[in-house]
C-alpha positions as CSV (number, residue, x, y, z in Angstrom):
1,X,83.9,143.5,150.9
2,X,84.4,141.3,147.5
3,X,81.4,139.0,146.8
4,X,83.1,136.4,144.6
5,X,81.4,133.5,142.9
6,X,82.2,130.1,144.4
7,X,79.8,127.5,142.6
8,X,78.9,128.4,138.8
9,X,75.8,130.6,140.2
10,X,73.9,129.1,142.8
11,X,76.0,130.9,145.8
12,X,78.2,133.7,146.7
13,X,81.1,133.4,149.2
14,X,81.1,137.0,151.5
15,X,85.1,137.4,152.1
16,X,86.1,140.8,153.9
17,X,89.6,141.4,155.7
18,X,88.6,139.7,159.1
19,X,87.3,136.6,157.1
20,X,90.3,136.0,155.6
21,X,92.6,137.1,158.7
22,X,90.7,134.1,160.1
23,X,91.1,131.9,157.4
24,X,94.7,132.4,157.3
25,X,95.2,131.9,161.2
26,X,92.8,128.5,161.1
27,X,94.8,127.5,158.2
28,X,98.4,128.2,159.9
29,X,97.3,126.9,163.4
30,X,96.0,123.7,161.5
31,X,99.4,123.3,160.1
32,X,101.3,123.9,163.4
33,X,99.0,120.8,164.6
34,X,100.1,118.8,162.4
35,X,104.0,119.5,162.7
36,X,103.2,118.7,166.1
37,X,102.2,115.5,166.0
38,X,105.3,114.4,163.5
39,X,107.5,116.3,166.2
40,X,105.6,113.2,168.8
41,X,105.3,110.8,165.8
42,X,109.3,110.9,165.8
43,X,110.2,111.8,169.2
44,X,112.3,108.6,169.2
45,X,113.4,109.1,165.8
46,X,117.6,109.6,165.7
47,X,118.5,112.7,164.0
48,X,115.1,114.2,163.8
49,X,115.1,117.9,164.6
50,X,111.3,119.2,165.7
51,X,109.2,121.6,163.4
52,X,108.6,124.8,164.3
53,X,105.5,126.7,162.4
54,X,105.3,130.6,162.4
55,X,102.4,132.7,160.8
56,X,101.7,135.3,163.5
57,X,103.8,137.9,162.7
58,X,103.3,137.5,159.2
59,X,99.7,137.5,159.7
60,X,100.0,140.7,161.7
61,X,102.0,142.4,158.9
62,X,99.6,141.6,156.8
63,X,96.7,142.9,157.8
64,X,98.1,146.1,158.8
65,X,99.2,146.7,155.2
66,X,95.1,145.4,154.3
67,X,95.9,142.3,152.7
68,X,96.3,139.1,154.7
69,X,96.2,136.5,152.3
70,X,99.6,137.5,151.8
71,X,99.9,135.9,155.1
72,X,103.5,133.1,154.6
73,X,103.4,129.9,156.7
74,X,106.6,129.3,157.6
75,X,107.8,125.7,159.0
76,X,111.6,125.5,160.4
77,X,113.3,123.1,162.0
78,X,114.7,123.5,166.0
79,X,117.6,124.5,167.0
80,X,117.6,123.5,170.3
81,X,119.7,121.6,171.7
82,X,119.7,117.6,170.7
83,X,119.9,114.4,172.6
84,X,123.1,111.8,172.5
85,X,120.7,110.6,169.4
86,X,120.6,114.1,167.7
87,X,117.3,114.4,168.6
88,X,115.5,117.7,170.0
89,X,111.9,116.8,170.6
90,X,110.3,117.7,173.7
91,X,107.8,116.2,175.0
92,X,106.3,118.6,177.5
93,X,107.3,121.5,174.9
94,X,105.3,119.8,171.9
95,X,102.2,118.8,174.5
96,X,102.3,122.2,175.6
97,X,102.5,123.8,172.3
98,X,99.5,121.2,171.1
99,X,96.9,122.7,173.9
100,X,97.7,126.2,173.4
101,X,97.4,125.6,169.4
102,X,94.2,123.5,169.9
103,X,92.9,126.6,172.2
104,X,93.7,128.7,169.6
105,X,92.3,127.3,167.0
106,X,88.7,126.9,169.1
107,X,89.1,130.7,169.5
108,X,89.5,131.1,166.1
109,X,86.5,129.2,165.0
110,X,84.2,130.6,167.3
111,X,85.3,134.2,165.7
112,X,84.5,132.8,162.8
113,X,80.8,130.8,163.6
114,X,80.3,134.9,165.6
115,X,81.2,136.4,162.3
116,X,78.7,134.9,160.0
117,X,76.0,134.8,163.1
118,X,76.4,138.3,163.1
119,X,75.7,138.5,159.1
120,X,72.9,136.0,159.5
121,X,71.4,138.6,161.4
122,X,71.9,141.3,159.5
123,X,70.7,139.3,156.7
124,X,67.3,138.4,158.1
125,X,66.5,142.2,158.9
């Protein structure tokens, strides 16, 4: 555990591996949210190839080699195929994608609200 110093003395911030494994995944499924709704924002859009966000196995590397924030968001386009407009969003691909990220992203949250209710306890004896 590293205790660093996050206001100029009047807190510490606790960060361990799992804090920050959760960090990084929050802050990568965040950003796959918002690729998502620019893939929507331009589903009509001619040319526009849809964003793809990977962390996952970058995140799982990581942590097995004990450091995740070297954890590297990647965003790439699609390479499905395109419309007659050169277009490749899909809809009932990016609404899917949007529920399992927003599912996701609850999960990680409540990992992390567990994590420091667990030290709250531990804290108060």
């Amino acid at each position: 555990m590293d205790w660093r110093h996050t206001d100029g003395g009047l807190g510490f911030m606790l960060e361990d591996t799992t804090q920050v494994a959760l960090h990084a995944s929050l802050t990568g499924l965040s950003k796959r949210q918002r690729v998502i709704a620019d893939n929507i924002a331009n589903i009509n859009t001619p040319g526009f190839l849809a964003g793809r966000v990977d962390f996952e196995d970058a995140l799982r590397l990581a942590v097995q080699a004990g450091d995740p924030k070297d954890t590297e968001l990647t965003t790439a386009r699609s390479l499905e195929p395109t419309r007659e407009d050169g277009n490749n969003v899909n809809l009932d691909h990016e609404v899917l994608s949007n529920i399992d990220t927003g599912l996701r992203y609850q999960t990680m949250l409540r990992a992390t609200d567990d994590k420091f209710g667990l030290l709250r306890s531990v804290i108060r004896g």
